[in-house]
C-alpha positions in Angstrom: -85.6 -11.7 41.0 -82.1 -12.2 39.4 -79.4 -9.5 40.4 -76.6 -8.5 38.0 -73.1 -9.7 38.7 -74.8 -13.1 40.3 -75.6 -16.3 38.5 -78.4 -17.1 36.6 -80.8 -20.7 36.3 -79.6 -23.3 34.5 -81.1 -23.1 31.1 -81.4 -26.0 28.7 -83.8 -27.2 26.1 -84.0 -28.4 22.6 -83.2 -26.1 19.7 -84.8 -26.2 16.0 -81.5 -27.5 14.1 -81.4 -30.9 16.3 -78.8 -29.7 19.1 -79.2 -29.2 22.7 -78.9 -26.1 24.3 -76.9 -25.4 27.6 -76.1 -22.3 28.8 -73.1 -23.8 31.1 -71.3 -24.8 28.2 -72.8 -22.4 25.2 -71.6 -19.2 25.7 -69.6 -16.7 23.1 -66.8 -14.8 24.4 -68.4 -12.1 26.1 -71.7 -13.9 26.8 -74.7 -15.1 25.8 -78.1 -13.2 24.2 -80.8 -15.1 25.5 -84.6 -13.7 24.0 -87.5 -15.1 25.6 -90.2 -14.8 23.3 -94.4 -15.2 23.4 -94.6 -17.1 20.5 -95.8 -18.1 16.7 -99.6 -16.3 18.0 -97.5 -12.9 18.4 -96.9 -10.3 15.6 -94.6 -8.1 17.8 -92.5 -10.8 18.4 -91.6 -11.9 14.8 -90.7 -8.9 14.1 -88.8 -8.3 16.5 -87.1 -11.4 15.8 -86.5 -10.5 12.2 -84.1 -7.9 13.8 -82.5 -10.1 15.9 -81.6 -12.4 13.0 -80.0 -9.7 11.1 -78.1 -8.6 13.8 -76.6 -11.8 15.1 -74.0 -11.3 12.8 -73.1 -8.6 14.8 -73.3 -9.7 18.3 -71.3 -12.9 17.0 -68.1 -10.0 16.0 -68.7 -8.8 19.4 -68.1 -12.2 21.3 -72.0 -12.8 22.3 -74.4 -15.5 20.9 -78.0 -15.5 20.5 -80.8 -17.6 20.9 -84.8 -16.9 21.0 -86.8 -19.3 23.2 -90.6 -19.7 23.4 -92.5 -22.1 25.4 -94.0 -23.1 21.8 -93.5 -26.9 20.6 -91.2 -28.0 18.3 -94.5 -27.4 15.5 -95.2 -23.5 16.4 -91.2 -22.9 17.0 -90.6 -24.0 13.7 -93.1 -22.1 12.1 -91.7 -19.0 14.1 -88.7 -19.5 12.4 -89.8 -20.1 8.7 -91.8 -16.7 9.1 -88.3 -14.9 10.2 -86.2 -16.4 8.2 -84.1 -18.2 10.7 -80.6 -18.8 8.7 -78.0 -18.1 11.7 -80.5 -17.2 15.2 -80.8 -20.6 16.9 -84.4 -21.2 18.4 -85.0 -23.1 21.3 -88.7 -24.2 21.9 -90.4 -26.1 24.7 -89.4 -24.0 27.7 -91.3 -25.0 30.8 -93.2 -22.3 32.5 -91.5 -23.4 35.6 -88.2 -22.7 34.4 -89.6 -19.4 32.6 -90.7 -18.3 36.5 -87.1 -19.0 37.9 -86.0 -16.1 35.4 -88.7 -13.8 36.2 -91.0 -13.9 33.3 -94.3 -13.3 33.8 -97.1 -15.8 32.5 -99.8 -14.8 31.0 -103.2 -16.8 30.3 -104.3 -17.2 26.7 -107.1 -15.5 25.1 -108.2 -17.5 22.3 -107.3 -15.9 18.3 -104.9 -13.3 18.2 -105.6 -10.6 15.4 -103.2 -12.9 13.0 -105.5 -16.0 13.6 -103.5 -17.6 15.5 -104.8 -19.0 19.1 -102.7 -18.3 22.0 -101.6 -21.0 24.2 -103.4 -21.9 27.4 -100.5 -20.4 29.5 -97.4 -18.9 27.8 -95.0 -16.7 29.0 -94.4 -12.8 27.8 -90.8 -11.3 27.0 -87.7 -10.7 28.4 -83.9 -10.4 26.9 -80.9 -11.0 29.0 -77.0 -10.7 28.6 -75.3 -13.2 30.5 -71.8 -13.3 30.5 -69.8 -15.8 29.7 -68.7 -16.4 33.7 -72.7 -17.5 33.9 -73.1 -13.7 35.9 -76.4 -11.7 34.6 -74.9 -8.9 32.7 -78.2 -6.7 31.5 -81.9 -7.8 31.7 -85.4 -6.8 30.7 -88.4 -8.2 31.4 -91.9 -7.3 29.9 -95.2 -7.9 31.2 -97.0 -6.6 27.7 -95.5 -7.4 24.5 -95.0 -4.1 23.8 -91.9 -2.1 24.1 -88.7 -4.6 23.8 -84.9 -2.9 24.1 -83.5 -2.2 21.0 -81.1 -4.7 19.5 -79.3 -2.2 17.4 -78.2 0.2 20.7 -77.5 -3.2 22.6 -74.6 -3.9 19.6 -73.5 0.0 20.2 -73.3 -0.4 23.9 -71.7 -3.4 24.0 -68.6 -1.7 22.1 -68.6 0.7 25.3 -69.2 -1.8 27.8 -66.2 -3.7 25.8 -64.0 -0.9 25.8 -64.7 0.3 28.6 -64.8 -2.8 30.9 -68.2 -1.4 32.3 -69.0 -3.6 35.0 -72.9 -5.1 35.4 -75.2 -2.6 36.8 -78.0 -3.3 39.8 -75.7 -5.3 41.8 -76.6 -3.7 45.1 -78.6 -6.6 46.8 -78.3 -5.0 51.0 -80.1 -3.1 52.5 -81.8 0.0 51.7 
């Protein structure tokens, strides 16, 4: 389980316009937006990326990047991003299960055509958004185990100008004894 206020996996891959992702050495001001996705085979999650697209703009003004990341290939990533409409949300595709597991996604098995027609991958894994901050910290995290249900980018932009303001520290911390 990853705790707020202590670091988080290394995290690099490949993303759709030919760069590399890091996350040691791409980070916005504040932090970084990083939203694990299922992939091309879920509805939910294109539109939930549509949001995220026309919000980055926002987060950017607010000292945080974004990226979506799916354990699709380079092929299904791709397509992911022609159906949002990827002009300024960087996708990063290819993201081994293994490394999905280290940031406490859940995997889930596939179960052949989805209702868009689209077969799921054999093993893929299911969402989860975090904040890191730029220190490399975990700043705010949630992790699904259902596609359904996903925090809010909009309110996320809203709290970020409290958190901002009000130098709100990372809550969860407490890792002792209870």
């Amino acid at each position: 389980m990853l705790n707020p206020r202590q670091p988080v996996p290394e995290l690099n891959l490949d993303i759709l316009n030919g760069d590399k992702f890091d996350l040691e050495t791409d980070k916005g001001d504040f932090g970084t937006l990083i939203v694990f996705y299922r992939g091309l085979h879920c509805p939910i999650c294109a539109t939930y990326l549509k949001e995220l697209e026309r919000l980055t703009p926002d987060f950017e003004q607010r000292g945080v990047k974004t990226i979506a990341i799916s354990s699709d290939d380079k092929d299904r990533a791709g397509k992911m991003a022609e159906k949002v409409g990827v002009i300024k949300l960087r996708v990063g595709y290819d993201l081994p299960l293994t490394v999905a597991r280290e940031w406490g996604l859940f995997i889930s098995a596939g179960r052949g055509v989805t209702s868009i027609g689209l077969e799921e991958p054999a093993l893929f894994s299911e969402p989860g958004v975090f904040l890191v901050r730029s220190n490399g910290e975990l700043y705010f995290s949630s992790v699904q185990s259902m596609p359904f249900i996903r925090p809010h980018f909009q309110e996320m932009i809203g709290a970020l100008d409290f958190v901002k303001k009000a130098d709100y520290p990372g809550r969860g911390e407490y890792i002792g004894a209870v």
